[in-house]
N, C-alpha and C positions, 0 to 999 in steps of 0.2 A: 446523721441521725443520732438523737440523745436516749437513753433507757430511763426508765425511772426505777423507785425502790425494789419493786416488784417483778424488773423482769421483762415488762411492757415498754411497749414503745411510747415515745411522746413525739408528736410533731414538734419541728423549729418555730419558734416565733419572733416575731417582731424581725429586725435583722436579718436574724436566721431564715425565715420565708421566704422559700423560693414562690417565683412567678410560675404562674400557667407555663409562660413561651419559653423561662429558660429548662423546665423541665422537658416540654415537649423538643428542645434545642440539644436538651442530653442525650434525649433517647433518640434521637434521629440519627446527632453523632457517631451511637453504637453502631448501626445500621449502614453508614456511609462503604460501598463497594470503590474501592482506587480504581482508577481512569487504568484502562490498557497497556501496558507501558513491553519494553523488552525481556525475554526472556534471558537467564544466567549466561547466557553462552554471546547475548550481545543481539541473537535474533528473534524479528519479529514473529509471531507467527498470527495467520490467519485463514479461512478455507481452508485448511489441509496444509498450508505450506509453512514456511519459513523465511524469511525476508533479510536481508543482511547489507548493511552498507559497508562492509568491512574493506573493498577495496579504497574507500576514501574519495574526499571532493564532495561530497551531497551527504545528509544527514537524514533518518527517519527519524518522524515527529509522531507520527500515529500510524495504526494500523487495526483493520477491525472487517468484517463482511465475510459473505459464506465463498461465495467464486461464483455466483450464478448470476441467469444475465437479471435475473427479479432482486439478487443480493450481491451485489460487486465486491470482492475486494475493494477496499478503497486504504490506497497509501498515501499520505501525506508526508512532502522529503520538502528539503530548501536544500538549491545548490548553489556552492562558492567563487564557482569560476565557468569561464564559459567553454571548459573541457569538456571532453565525453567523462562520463564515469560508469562505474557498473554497479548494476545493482545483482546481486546471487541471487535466485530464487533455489528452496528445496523444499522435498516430500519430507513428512513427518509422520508417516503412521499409515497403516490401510485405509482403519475403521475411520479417520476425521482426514480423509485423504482426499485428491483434487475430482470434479466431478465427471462421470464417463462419457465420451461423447456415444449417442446411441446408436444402433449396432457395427463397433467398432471396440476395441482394448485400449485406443485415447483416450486424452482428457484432455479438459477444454479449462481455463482459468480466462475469466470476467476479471477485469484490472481495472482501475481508477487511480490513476494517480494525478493528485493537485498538489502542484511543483510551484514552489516559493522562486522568484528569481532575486537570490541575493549574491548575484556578483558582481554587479555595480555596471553593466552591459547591459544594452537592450538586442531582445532575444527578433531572429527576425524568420527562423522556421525552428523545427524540432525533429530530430530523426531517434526511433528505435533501430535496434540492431540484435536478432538473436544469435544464441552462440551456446553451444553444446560444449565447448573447450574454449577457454577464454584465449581471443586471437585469432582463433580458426572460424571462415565461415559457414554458418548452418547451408547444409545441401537441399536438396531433395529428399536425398534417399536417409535423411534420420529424422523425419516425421516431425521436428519441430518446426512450427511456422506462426503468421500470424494469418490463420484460419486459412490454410492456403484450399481448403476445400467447400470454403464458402459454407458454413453450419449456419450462420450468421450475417446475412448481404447487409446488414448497418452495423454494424459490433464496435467498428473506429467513429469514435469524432472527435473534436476541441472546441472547446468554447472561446478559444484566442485565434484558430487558425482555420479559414475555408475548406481548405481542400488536403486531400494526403494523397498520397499514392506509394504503392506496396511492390516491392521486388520481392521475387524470390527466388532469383536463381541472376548471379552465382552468390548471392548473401541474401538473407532473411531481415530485411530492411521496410521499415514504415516511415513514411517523409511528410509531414502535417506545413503546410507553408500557405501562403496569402493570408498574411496574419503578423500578430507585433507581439510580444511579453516584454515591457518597462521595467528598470529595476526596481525592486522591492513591491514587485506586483505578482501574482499568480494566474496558472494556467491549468486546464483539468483536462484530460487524456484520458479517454475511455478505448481500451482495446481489448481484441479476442488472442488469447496463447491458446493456438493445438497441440498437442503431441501425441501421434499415432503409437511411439514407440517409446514412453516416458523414460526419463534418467534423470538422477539427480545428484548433484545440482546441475541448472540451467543459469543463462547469463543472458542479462537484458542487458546491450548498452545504450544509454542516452545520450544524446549528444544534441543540446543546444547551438544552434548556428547564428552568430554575429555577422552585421554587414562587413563586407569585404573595402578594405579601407585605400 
């Protein structure tokens, strides 16, 4: 912007004249909110929780949604190898905290995760695993499950694999098979986490299964 003697402004011209589109381009600019990205400590957060890839092997790429089954969490990770790895899940707060299953002191967390398979393997099932202590398996008697109370009769599916089937005793295991994931292609996994008796942190493990050679 140039002044003239007086004090006043003067428009640019000639040259100087901005367009319509590159001013309406400026002020849009101001306005621009950043894409979701990790919080300082390395985790994600979303519905109430916290998401962390920090034991390594798999990487989160996004992360965003409430935990309900109308608003999923929805995670987006690629993994490097056809290892198990773990992903941590934690509580962060009451008030933006995971939602209550109803008349019970659980909560219930809506997941989505679409897994990139960049390990250069094709994937030929998929198993979860929960875990209240990383290594040890989840029981009975510490309330975490994958809905082992039925809140939810369709809560699991995949768009890569037919069928799943669910242990829960003596481990808290979901198994998703008749079905492929090609390298450098993806797969989406919708599941239900209960927990009667919540702690945190909790431990998803993942584990991609290769054909037996």
């Amino acid at each position: 912007m140039r002044y003239n003697e007086r004090g006043g402004t003067r428009w640019p011209k000639g040259r100087d004249m901005w367009s319509l589109s590159q001013i309406l381009a400026a002020v849009s600019a101001a306005f621009i909110i950043p894409a979701a990205g990790p919080a300082d400590d390395g985790q994600w957060p979303a519905g109430g929780y916290r998401f962390s890839d920090e034991m390594g092997g798999f990487r989160i790429v996004e992360a965003y949604g409430e935990g309900t089954r109308q608003d999923p969490v929805v995670l987006t990770q690629e993994f490097y190898s056809a290892s198990p790895v773990v992903l941590v899940i934690s509580g962060y707060g009451p008030d933006a905290g995971p939602r209550i299953i109803p008349g019970s002191l659980g909560t219930a967390l809506y997941l989505t995760l679409r897994t990139r398979n960049a390990s250069g393997l094709g994937w030929i099932e998929f198993q979860f695993e929960l875990q209240e202590e990383p290594g040890r398996p989840s029981t009975y008697g510490d309330g975490l499950s994958f809905d082992q109370r039925r809140i939810e009769p369709r809560g699991m599916h995949s768009d890569r694999f037919d069928l799943h089937d669910r242990n829960f005793e003596p481990h808290d295991r979901l198994l998703f098979r008749k079905g492929k994931v090609d390298p450098d292609k993806s797969a989406s996994f919708s599941i239900l986490i209960t927990d009667l008796t919540p702690v945190s942190p909790f431990y998803l493990v993942q584990d991609p299964r290769i054909p037996l050679s």
